[in-house]
N, C-alpha and C positions, 0 to 999 in steps of 0.2 A: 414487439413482444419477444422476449427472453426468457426463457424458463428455468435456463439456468443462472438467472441473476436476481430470482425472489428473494425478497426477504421476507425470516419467518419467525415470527416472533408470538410471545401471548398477547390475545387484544387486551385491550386499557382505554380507550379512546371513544368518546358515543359517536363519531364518525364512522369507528370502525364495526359498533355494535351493528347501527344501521344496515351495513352495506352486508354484516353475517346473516342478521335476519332475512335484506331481500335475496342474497343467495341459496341462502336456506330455501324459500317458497320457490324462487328457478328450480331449484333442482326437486324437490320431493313433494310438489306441488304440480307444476309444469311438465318436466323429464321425466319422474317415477311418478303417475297420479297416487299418491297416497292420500290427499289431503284435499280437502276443499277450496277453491276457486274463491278470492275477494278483490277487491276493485282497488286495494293497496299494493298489491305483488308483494306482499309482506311476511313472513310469516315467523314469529316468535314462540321457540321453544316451550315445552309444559314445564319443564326444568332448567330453564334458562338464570333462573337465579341462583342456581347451584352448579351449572356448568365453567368450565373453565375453557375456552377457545386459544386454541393454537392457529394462525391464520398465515398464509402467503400472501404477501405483498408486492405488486406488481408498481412502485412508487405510492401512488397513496390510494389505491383501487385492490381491495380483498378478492382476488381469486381465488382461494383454495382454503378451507378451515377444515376442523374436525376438533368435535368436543370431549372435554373430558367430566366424571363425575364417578363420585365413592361412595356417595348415599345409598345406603338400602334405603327399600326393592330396587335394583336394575329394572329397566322396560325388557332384559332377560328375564327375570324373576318372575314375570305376569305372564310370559313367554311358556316358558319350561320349569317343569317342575321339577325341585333338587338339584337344582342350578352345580352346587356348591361338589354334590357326588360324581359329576360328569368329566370334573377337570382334574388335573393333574396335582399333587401337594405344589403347596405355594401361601405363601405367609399372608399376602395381602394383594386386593386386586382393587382393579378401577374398572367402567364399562366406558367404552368409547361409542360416540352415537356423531350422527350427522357429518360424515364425509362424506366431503361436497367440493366438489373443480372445475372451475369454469371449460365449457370444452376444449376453446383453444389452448388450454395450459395441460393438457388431459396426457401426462407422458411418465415415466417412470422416474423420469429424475424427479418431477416436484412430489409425487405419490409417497417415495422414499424419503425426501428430505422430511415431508409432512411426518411420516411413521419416526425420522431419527429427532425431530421435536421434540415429538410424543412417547418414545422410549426417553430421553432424557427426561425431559419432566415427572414421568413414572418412578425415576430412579434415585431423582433428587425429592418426591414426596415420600418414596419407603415402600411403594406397590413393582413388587416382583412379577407381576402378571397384568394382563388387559384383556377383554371378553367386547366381542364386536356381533353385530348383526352383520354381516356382508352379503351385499347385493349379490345375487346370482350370475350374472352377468359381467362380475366383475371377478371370479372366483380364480381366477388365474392369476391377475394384480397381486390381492390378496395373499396368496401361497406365495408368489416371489419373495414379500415382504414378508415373510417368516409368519404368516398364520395359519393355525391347525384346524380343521373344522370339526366341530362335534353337533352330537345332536339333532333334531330333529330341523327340518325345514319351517320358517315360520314365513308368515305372512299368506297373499294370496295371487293370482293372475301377474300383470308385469312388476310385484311390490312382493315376489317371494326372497326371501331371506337365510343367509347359511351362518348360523351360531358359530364363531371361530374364536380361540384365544392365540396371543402371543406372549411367550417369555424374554425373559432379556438374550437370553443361551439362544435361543431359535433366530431371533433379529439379527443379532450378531452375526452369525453364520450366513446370514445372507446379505449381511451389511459388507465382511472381507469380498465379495464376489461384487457386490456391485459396485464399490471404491475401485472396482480394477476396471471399472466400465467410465467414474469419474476420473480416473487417470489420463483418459485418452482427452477430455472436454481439455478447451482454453482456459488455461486459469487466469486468474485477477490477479495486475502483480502491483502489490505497495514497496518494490525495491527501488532506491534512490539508482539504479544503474543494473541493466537497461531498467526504461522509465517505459510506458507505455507512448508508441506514437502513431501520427496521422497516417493513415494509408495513405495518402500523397507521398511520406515518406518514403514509405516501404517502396513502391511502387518506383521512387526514383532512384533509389538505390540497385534497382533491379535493371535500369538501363544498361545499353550497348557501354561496355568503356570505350572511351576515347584516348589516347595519348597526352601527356600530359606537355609537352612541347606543340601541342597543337593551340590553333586562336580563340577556340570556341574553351579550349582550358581555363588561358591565359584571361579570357573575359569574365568568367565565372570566377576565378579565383580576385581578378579586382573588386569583382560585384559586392564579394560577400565580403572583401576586408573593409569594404567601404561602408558596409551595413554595421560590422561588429565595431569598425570608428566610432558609429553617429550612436550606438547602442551604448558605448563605455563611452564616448569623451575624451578615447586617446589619438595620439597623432598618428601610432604606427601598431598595427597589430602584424605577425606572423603567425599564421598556419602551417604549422608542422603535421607530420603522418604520424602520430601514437598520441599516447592517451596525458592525463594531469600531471603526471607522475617526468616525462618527458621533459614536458614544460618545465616542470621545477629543476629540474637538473641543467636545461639548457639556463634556468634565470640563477641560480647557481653557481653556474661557470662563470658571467658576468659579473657576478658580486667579487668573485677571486680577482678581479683586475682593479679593485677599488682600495685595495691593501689597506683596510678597516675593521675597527672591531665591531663585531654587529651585535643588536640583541635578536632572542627568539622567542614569543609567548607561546607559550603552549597550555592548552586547556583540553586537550583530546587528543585522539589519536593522532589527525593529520596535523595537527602542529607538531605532535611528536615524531614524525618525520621531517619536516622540513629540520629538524636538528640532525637526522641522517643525512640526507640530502648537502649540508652543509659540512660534517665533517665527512662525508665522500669528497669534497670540493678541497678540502684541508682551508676552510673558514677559518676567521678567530671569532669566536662568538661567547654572548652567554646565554643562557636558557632562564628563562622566568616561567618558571610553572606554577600552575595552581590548583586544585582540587577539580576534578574533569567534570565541565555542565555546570560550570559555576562562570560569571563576568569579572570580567578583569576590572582594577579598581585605575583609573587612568594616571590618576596623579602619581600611583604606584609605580607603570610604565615611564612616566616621564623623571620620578624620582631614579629609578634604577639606570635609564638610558643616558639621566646626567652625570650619573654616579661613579659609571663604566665609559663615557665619553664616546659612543656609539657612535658610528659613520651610517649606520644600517639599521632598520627593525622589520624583520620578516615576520607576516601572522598571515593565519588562517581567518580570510573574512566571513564563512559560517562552516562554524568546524563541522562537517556531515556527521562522526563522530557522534556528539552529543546534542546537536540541533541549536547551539550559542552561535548569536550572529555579535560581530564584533560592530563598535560606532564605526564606522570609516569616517566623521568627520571629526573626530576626538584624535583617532590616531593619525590623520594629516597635522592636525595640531600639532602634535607630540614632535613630531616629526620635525615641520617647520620651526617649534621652537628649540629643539636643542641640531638644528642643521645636519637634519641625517634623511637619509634616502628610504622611503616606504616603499616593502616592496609584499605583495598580497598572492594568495592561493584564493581565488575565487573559482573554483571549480563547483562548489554548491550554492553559488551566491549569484552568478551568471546566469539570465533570466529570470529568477526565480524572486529576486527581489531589485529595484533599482539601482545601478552602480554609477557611480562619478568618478574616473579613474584621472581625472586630471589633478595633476599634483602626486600622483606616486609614481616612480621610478619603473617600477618592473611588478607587472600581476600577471596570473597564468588563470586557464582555465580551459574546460573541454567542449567534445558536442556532445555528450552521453548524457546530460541531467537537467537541466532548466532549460533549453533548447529543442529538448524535447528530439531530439536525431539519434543517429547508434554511436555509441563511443568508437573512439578509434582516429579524432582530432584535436590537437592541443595547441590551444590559441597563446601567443605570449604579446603582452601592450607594453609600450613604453614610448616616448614622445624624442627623446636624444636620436643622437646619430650613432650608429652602433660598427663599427670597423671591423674588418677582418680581423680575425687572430689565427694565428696557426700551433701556437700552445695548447689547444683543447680541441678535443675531437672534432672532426669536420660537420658530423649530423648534431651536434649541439652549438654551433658555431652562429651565434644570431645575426654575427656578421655575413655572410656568405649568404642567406634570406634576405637582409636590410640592401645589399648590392644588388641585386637579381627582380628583374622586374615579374618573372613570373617564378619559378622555383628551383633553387639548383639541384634536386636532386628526385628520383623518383616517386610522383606522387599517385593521388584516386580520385579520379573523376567521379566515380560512384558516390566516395566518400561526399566530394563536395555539391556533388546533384543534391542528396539526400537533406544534408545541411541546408543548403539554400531551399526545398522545400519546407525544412522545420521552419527557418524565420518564417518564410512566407506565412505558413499554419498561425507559428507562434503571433505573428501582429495581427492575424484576419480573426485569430480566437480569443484574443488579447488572455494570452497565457497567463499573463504575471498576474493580473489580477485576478482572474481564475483560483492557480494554486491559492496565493493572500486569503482568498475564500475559504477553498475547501482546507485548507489550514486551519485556519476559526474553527472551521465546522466540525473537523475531529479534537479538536479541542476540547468543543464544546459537548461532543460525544465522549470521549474520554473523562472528560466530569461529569456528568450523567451514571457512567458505569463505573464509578470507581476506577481507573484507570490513571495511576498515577504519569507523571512526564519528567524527564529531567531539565531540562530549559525554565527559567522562571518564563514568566509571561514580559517583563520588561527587557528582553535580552535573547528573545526567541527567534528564530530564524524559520523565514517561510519554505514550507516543500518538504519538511520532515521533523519527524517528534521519535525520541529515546523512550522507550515504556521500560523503568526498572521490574522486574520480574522477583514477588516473595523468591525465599529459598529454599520455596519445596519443589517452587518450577524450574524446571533445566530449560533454557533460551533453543537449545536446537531439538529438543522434544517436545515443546510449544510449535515452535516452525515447520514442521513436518509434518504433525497433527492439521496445523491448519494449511497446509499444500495437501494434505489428504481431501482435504475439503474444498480445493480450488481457490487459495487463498497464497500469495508468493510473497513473503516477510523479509526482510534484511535480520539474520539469526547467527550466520554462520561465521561470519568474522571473528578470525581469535580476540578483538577485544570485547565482541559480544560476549561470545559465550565464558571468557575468565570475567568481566562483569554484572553476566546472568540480564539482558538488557536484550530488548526486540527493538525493531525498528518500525515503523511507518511513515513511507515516504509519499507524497502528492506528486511529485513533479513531472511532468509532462499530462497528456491527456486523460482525466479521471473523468468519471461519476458521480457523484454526491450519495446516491443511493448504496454505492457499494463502500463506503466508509461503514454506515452503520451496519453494515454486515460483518463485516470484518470487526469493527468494531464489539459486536455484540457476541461475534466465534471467541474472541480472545478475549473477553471477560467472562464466559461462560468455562472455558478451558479454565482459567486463573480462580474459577468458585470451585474448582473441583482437582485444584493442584495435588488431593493426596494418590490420583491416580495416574501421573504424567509426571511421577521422580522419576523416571528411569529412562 
C-alpha cells in the first residue's frame, strides 16, 4: 500500500460503482452507525443517481471516494434552515456528501489529494463554493483542507455532524502549505535520464571502491564487456568513464583516420549533434535533414549517399529527441550497397529495443537509459582492430582501450558494480519487453486523453513519446506544475521548451499504474491551458 501513488479519477465503470457503494455501507453503516445493518454490506445512495464520485484508486480496488451534487434540497437544506443566509456571497455552490477512506489509506496526503479533485471539478463545473456535513471527529482534517464551519451541529450520538463550506481562495491557501509538505515525498520520475532503477543498483553503487588495477576490477570489467558482446552482436565493446556524448567524440576521432566524405541524418536534436561532434573532429561531411519527428525515406538516404560518394553514414538509432526509431536493417543496406561504413548513436536504443550491431563500423551508447543504471558510462562497439594513434587525445584514443586488457587509464568500480547489477535486473525483469509494454500502454493512454505524440506509430521508438504542447501551454510551466504534484517530466531542454514539447519517458523500472496518473495530471493541465501561459 502507497498512498502517495493513488490514482484519482471520476468513477465511469460498474466495477467501480460497486466497490463505492460497499465502501459507502463500511464506513456509514459499520464505522459511523448511521444506517441500518443488511446481509449485502451494500449500501446505495438516496441520491446516487444525481451524484457524481470522485474515487482513489489503489490499482483497480476504490479506497477513498467523496461525492458531488447541485440539485436542490441539499440533505443541508432538510438540515438547516436558510442554508443560503449562513454562508458567505458566492455565485454557485455544490454539497459534497459521503467522504469515505478506507482506514489504512486514512493520511492527509490522500484526504488533500481527494479535496484537490474536488476543488478542480467545482471549478471546471462553474461552482465557487462547496457545503459539507463533517464528521466531528474529523474537524481538524477538515480545517487543514481549508473548511470553515458554520451553523448548528447536526446529526446525533457518534453520527454528529459540523456544517462546513470551502472556497476556491480558502483551499488554496492551504494547498501552497501542504505542496511544501509534498515537496519533501519521492517523486515519480518519467525522465529518459536518470531513469528510475533496482535497489540492487543503488545498493551496488554504494559499495567499498576498489582500485581499478586490482583483479577483482579487471574481472568485472571482462564480465560485463562480455555481456554487452552477446547483448549487441559486436566483437569489441570499450567502457570508457563519461557519458554518450564521450563516446561520440571518441567514434569521431576514428572517422578522421578514414579521410572520407561522410553523410549525417538528422531528424532531432541528437542527430543534430553528431554534425557538431564531426565538425569538432574537422569531418567532411554532408547533413541530410528532415523535418524533426518525421522518418527518413531510405531510398532518399541511399540516393543522396550515392550522389555525395559517402565513405561514412553516421545516425541516431532512436533520436531521444523526438521518439523516431531509425530501421537499422535498411540502413545496413544502404550502407553495404554504396560501400560505406555505418556508424550509430544508440544511446536510447540500447536495451530498450533489440539491437544487431553486426555489420556496422562504430556505435556508442551509455549506462543511464535502457539499462536501467546511473549515467556516467559510455560504451563504444566495433568489430576491427583499432591501433594506437597519438594525433588525438589520449582519453579518446580507442586505440590505447583496444591494447589494454584491463584499462589504461583511471576508472569506477562503483560505476561498474552498479552497471553489472542493472544487467543482472534488466535480464531477471526482462526489461525490454517491460518498457515495449508500458510504451503501448501510454500510447494507448494518450489516445484515450487526447494527447497528441510526435512519432508516428510505424517509426516509433520504445522508452519515450514527444507530447507537442497547444500554444497557450509553455513546456516548462506544464513541468513544474506537474513536479509540484510529484510528477518529474523531460521539459527543460532548450529544444523542448523553443518547440513547446514535453517528454515521457518509460525506460528503466516503472509501473503501469503511474502512466495513467501522469497521464491524466497532464491532460487535465492541457484542458485548462488558459491558466499555465505564464
Amino acid at each position: 500500500m502507497n498512498s502517495t501513488q493513488l490514482q484519482y479519477k471520476i468513477a465511469t465503470e460498474t466495477w467501480e460503482f460497486e466497490q463505492i457503494h460497499a465502501l459507502n455501507y463500511r464506513t456509514f453503516t459499520e464505522e459511523i452507525p448511521q444506517f441500518e445493518v443488511n446481509e449485502g454490506r451494500s449500501r446505495i445512495d438516496r441520491f446516487n443517481e444525481e451524484n457524481t464520485y470522485i474515487i482513489g484508486l489503489d490499482g483497480q480496488t476504490v479506497v477513498a471516494m467523496i461525492a458531488i451534487r447541485s440539485n436542490r434540497p441539499f440533505s443541508l437544506d432538510l438540515k438547516i434552515d436558510n442554508l443560503d443566509n449562513l454562508l458567505p456571497p458566492h455565485k454557485a455552490k455544490c454539497e459534497i456528501r459521503l467522504l469515505a477512506v478506507e482506514k489504512a489509506y486514512r493520511n492527509s496526503f490522500v484526504f488533500f489529494r481527494l479535496a484537490e479533485a474536488l476543488i478542480n471539478y467545482c471549478l471546471d463545473h462553474g461552482f465557487d463554493m462547496a457545503v459539507i456535513s463533517g464528521i466531528m471527529r474529523q474537524q481538524k482534517l477538515y480545517r487543514h483542507m481549508g473548511f470553515v464551519p458554520f451553523g448548528s451541529l447536526t446529526g446525533n450520538g457518534e453520527a454528529q455532524y459540523q456544517p462546513m463550506y470551502v472556497t476556491e481562495e480558502l483551499f488554496q491557501r492551504k494547498a501552497r502549505a501542504f505542496q511544501r509538505i509534498l515537496s519533501k515525498q519521492k517523486p515519480i520520475s518519467f525522465l529518459p535520464g536518470p531513469v528510475p532503477m533496482a535497489d540492487e543498483v543503488k545498493q551496488a553503487m554504494g559499495q567499498t571502491a576498489c582500485s581499478h588495477r586490482a583483479p577483482v576490477f579487471r574481472d568485472q570489467l571482462h564480465q560485463l564487456r562480455e555481456k554487452l558482446k552477446k547483448l549487441t552482436h559486436a566483437k569489441h565493446v570499450q567502457i570508457m568513464l563519461g557519458s554518450g556524448t564521450l563516446g561520440n567524440d571518441a567514434a569521431a576521432a576514428q572517422l578522421s583516420f578514414l579521410n572520407q566524405h561522410g553523410l549525417i541524418l538528422v531528424n532531432g536534436e541528437f542527430g543534430l549533434r553528431l554534425t557538431d561532434h564531426a565538425q569538432r573532429a574537422g569531418l567532411s561531411f554532408t547533413s541530410l535533414e528532415i523535418p524533426w519527428g518525421q522518418a527518413f525515406d531510405y531510398q532518399h538516404i541511399l540516393a543522396e549517399a550515392k550522389k555525395h560518394n559517402v565513405g561514412w553514414i553516421w545516425a541516431v538509432h532512436a533520436e531521444t529527441s523526438t521518439g523516431v526509431l531509425q530501421d537499422l536493417d535498411k540502413l545496413k543496406q544502404i550502407a553495404r550497397h554504396t560501400d560505406s561504413k555505418l556508424i550509430l548513436d544508440c544511446c536510447s536504443s540500447l536495451g530498450n529495443v533489440p539491437i544487431d550491431l553486426s555489420g556496422v563500423y562504430l556505435a556508442t551508447a551509455g549506462s543511464g537509459k535502457g539499462l536501467a543504471s546511473y549515467a556516467g558510462l559510455a560504451f563504444v562497439f566495433y568489430h576491427h582492430e583499432i591501433k594506437i594513434s597519438n594525433s588525438i587525445p589520449r582519453y579518446l584514443d580507442l586505440g590505447l582501450y583496444h591494447s589494454c586488457e584491463n584499462t589504461p587509464f583511471t576508472h569506477s568500480s562503483n560505476q561498474l558494480a552498479a552497471l553489472a547489477a542493472a544487467i543482472d535486473q534488466w535480464e531477471k525483469k526482462k526489461l525490454m519487453e517491460k518498457v515495449s509494454l508500458l510504451t503501448d500502454k501510454l500510447v494507448s493512454l494518450c489516445n484515450q486523453k487526447g494527447l497528441p505524440y510526435l512519432a508516428d506509430d510505424r517509426c516509433r521508438a520504445a522508452g519515450i513519446l514527444t507530447i507537442p504542447l497547444p500554444k497557450e501551454c509553455r513546456s516548462e510551466t506544464i513541468g513544474r506544475i506537474l513536479a509540484e504534484k510529484g510528477f518529474l517530466i523531460s521539459c527543460n531542454s532548450s529544444y523542448l521548451i523553443e518547440n513547446n514539447w514535453v517528454q515521457l519517458a518509460v525506460m528503466g523500472h516503472h509501473e503501469e499504474k503511474n502512466l495513467v496518473r501522469v497521464t491524466e495530471e497532464l491532460a487535465s493541465l492541457i484542458r485548462k491551458k488558459e491558466t499555465i501561459t505564464q
